[in-house]
Each structure stands twice: as C-alpha cells, then as structure tokens.
C-alpha positions, -999 to +999 in steps of 0.1 A: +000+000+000+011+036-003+029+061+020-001+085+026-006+118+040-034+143+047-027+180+042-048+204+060-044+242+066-045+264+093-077+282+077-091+285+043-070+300+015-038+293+027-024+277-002-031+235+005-039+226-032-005+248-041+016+233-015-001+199-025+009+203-061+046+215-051+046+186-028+036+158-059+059+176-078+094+171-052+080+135-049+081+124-088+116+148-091+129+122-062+114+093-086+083+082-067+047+074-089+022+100-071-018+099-068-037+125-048-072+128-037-095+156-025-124+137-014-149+168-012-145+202-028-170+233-028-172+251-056-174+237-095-172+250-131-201+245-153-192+210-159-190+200-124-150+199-114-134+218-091-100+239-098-082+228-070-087+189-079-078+199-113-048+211-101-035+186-083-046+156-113-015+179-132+013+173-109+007+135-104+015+108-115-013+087-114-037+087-144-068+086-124-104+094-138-116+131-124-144+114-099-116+096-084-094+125-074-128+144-064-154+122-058-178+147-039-182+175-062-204+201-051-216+233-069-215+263-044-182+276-033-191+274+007-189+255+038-189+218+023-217+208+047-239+238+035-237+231-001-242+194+004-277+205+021-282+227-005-285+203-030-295+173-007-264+154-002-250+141+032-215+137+034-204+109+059-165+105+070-167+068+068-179+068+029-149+093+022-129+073+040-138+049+015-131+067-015-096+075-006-087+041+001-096+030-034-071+052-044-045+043-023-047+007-031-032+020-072+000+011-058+014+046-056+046+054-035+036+090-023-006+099-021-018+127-004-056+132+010-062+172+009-089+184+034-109+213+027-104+243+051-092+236+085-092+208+105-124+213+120-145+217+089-180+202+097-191+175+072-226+172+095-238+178+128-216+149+142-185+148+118-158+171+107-129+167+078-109+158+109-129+125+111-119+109+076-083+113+085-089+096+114-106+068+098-078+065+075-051+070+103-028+095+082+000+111+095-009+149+087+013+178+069+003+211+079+002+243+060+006+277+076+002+311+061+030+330+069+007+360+079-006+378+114-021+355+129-004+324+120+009+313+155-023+309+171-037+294+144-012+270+139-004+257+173-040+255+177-046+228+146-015+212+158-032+208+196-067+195+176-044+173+151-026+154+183-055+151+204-073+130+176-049+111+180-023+114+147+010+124+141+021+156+122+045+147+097+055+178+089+049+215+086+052+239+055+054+275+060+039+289+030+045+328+020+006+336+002+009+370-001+036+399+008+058+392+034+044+400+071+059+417+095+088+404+119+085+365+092+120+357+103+104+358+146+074+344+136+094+317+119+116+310+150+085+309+170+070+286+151+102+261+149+104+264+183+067+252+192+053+230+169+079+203+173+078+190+134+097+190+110+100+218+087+090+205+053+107+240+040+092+277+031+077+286+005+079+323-012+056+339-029+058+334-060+037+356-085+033+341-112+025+307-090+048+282-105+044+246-085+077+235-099+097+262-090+080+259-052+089+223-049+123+230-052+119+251-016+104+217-002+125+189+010+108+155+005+136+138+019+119+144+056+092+122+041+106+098+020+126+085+052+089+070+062+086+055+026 
C-alpha cells in the first residue's frame, strides 16, 4: 500500500492545493509514482470539477479518472456541509474514507488526501474533515500562512491534530501574499513550538509556479517513512 498523507491548513485559502501540487511535484523529481485525492470540494465549473482537484490531477502521476481525485463534487463555493444541504447530499466520514482508500490501493509510493479548510470543517452535525483522516489514520502535513495571525492558528490545529490522535508529519510555511511583519520571529516561534519538522518555506511566487515551489520543499523528511 502507499505512504499517505493528509494536508490540512490552518484556515481556508492558505495555499493547501499549491503546497499539494509543489509537494507531488518534489515526490516524482525524487522518482516516486504519485496519486492524490481531495475527497470533497466546494465550488465547481459549469461541468461540475473543481480547480483545485484539477490542479492537483496535473502534478501526479497517477492517471486517475476526475471522480476519483474528487469524488464529492459540489456546486457552491461554501462550507462543504452547507452546499451538500443545498443540493440534498450528506456527506459521511466513513464513505470518504472509502473513496480515498480506493485510491490508495493503485500502488502509488507517495498519495496525499487534501482536506478542505481547516481541521475542523464540519461535514454534518456529528462529523468534521478531521474524522476521515482519522478513519484512515494519516499522519498529517500542515500548511501555515505565513501571515498575522499564524501562530495561534497554527499551534492550535496542531493541539486539535494530536488530540485525535495522529502524528504531524510535517509543517510547510507557506508565504501567500507579501511578506508579514517580523517573518523571520514568527518563523523561529513557530520552529520552536510546533515540534515538526520543517518540510521547507515557500515564497511567494507571482506568477504561482508549483515547480519552481517544490524546489523550496524537502521530500527527503518524508521519504525516510517510505
């Protein structure tokens, strides 16, 4: 079976399906066959895919069909457990469990799972994003923004991430937008406190480029649980 791993953020728009992509990208550069999934997206085009699982089907390997990357598809681009009511869906952690496992079982030597949002996104009034990780027992790679704010945020996922019970791989620190103020504290702060490893930062890069970002991203810390 494959090496897996879930990415999650610390919030929504910090860059997981970029640092997802940059991540495939090191993987096949160090000779590995990639797959990734994103088990439920918000927000599709007029034919029903989603950008972000678009994305991420061009820096893997794997030739997998779209409803196998993104198997829960849904229209409006909000909370994933509002647009499922919307159009009468109910998503259930166990099923999506399910889905990524198929996957997984394609014999591919790096996969990650992407979340949507945070950790705690709700997928109904019991279950959260959180809860499909768990049933798939991934170690988890985190993506902060590198903005104000980002210390709190992270070291609160990281708290939510252990209690449930899973390790944290690794960390990115992921630069989405001008540089904030004092990075180089916040980064020592963040070093410091999270107790990961430091998968690498990530500049901002305008245009985004997910080749050129893998190559701030060592894989190496990864590969070593290959």
């Amino acid at each position: 079976m494959s090496k897996a791993f879930f990415v999650t953020g610390t919030d929504t728009e910090v860059g997981k399906t970029a640092i997802s992509c940059a991540l495939l990208l090191a993987a096949k550069q160090a000779g590995l066959q990639t797959a990734a999934v994103k088990p439920v997206a918000a927000g599709c085009d007029n034919v029903g895919q989603n950008e972000d699982a678009l994305a991420l089907m061009g820096c893997m390997t794997a030739e997998l069909a779209y409803e196998q990357v993104n198997p829960v598809a849904l229209t409006e681009a909000i909370a994933p457990h509002i647009a499922a009511g919307h159009e009468g869906r109910r998503l259930q952690a166990e099923r999506l469990a399910g889905m990524c496992r198929g996957v997984m079982l394609g014999g591919a030597d790096f996969l990650l799972v992407e979340g949507a949002g945070g950790w705690r996104v709700p997928l109904n009034p019991r279950e959260t994003l959180a809860d499909v990780a768990r049933e798939l027992q991934m170690p988890v790679i985190l993506v902060v923004a590198m903005r104000l704010g980002c210390i709190n945020h992270a070291l609160l996922t990281v708290e939510a991430v252990r209690s449930d019970g899973l390790p944290l791989a690794g960390w990115v620190a992921n630069q989405c937008g001008p540089r904030m103020a004092c990075h180089e504290e916040n980064m020592d702060t963040l070093r410091d406190l999270l107790r990961a490893p430091l998968l690498g930062e990530v500049p901002h890069l305008d245009p985004w480029d997910p080749l050129e970002a893998s190559k701030n991203l060592n894989i190496q810390i990864l590969n070593r649980e290959l």
